[in-house]
C-alpha positions in Angstrom: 52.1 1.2 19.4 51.6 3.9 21.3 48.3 6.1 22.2 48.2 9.0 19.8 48.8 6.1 17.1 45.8 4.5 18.0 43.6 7.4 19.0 44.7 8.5 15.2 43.9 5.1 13.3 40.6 5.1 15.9 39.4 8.1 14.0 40.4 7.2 10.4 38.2 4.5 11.0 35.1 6.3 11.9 35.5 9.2 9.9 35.9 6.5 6.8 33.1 4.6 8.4 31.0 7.6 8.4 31.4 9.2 5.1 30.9 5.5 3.5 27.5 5.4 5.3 26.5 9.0 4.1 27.5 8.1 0.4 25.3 4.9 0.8 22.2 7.0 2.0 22.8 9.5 -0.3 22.6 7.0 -3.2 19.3 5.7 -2.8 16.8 6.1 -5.1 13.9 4.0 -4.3 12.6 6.7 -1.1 9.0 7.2 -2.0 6.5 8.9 0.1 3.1 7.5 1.0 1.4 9.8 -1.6 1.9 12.5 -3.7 -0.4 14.6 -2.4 -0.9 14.8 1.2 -1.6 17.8 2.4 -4.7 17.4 -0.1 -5.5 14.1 1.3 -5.2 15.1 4.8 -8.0 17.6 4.3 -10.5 15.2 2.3 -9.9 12.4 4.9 -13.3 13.2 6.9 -14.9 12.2 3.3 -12.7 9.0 3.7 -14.1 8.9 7.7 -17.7 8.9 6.2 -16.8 6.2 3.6 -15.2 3.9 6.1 -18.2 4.2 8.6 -20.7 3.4 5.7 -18.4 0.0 4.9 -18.6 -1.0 7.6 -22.1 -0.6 8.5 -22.5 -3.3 5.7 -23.7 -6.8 6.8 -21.7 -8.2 4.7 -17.8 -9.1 3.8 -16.9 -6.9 1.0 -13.2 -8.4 0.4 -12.6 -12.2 0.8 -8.8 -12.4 0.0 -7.6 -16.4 -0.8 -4.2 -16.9 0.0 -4.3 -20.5 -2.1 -5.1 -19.6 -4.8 -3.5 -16.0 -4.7 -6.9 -13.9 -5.7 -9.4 -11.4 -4.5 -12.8 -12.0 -4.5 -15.6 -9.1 -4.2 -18.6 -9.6 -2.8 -20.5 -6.5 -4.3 -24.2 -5.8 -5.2 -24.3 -5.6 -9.4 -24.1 -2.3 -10.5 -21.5 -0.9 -8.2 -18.6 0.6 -10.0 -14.9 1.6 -7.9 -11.1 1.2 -7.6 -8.9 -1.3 -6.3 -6.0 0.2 -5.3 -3.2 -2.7 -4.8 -0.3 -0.3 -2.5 2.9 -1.6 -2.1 4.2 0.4 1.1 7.9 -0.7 0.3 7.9 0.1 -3.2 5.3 2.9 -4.9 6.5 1.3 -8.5 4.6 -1.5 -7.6 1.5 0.0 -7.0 -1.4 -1.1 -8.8 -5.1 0.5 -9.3 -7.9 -1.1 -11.0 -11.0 -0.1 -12.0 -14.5 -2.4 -11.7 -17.8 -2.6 -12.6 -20.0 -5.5 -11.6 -22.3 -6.8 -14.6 -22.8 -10.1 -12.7 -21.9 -11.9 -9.6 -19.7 -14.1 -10.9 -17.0 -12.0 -12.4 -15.9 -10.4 -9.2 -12.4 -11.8 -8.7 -9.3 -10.8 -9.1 -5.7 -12.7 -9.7 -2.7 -11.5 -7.5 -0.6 -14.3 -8.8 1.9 -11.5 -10.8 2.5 -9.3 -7.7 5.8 -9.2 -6.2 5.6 -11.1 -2.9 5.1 -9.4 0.5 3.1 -6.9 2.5 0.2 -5.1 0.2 -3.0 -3.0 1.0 -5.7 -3.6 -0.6 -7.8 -0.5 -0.7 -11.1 -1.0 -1.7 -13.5 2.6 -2.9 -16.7 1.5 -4.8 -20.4 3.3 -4.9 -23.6 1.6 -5.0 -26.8 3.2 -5.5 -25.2 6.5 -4.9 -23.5 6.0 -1.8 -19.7 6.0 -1.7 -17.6 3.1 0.4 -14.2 2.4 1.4 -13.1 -0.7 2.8 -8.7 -1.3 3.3 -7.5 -5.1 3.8 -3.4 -6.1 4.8 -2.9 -9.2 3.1 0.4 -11.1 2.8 1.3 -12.8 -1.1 
């Protein structure tokens, strides 16, 4: 074999190569952003700032997460009401939000036992006698 046969078969290969990996890319269908609206976001976030300050000016821990027994317990006054967003940064199918309201201090937790194994945020937005929190927790199922 001589040169120009190999420099030749050299770039079948990597042409080939290339226009496999393209098709691949181009295939995917599971590319999700963060959020859906982010520009919006982006401007409210000094809201969220404010939020996050007042959480953590708390003397207490808001979010115990259990990794036995797989659930979320919250340690909330009675009468606050929010959302539990479970976000999957992998996968935004498998995102979860779920509202609350606490009656009584024992009905606080939550089972993670059906979510798909892996990296989640747990973000965390109540309000309790009229002042709004936000507390975000990385847990590991």
């Amino acid at each position: 074999m001589d040169w120009g046969k190999g420099i030749v078969i050299t770039l079948i290969v990597f042409i080939s190569l290339m226009v496999g990996l393209v098709t691949i890319c181009v295939k995917q269908d599971d590319l999700h952003l963060v959020t859906q609206n982010y520009y919006e976001e982006e401007i409210k976030y000094q809201e969220q700032i404010e939020k996050m300050i007042n959480a953590n000016s708390l003397d207490y821990k808001v979010l115990v997460y259990d990794t036995q027994l797989k659930k979320v317990d919250l340690h909330l006054p009675v009468g606050s009401k929010g959302t539990m967003h479970l976000f999957r940064p992998s996968d935004a199918r498998l995102d979860q939000k779920i509202d609350f309201d606490v009656s009584s201090t024992n009905s606080n937790a939550f089972d993670l036992k059906s979510l798909k194994a892996g990296y989640w945020k747990l973000k965390l937005t109540w309000s309790e006698n009229g002042v709004d929190y936000f507390h975000e927790e990385k847990i590991n199922i």
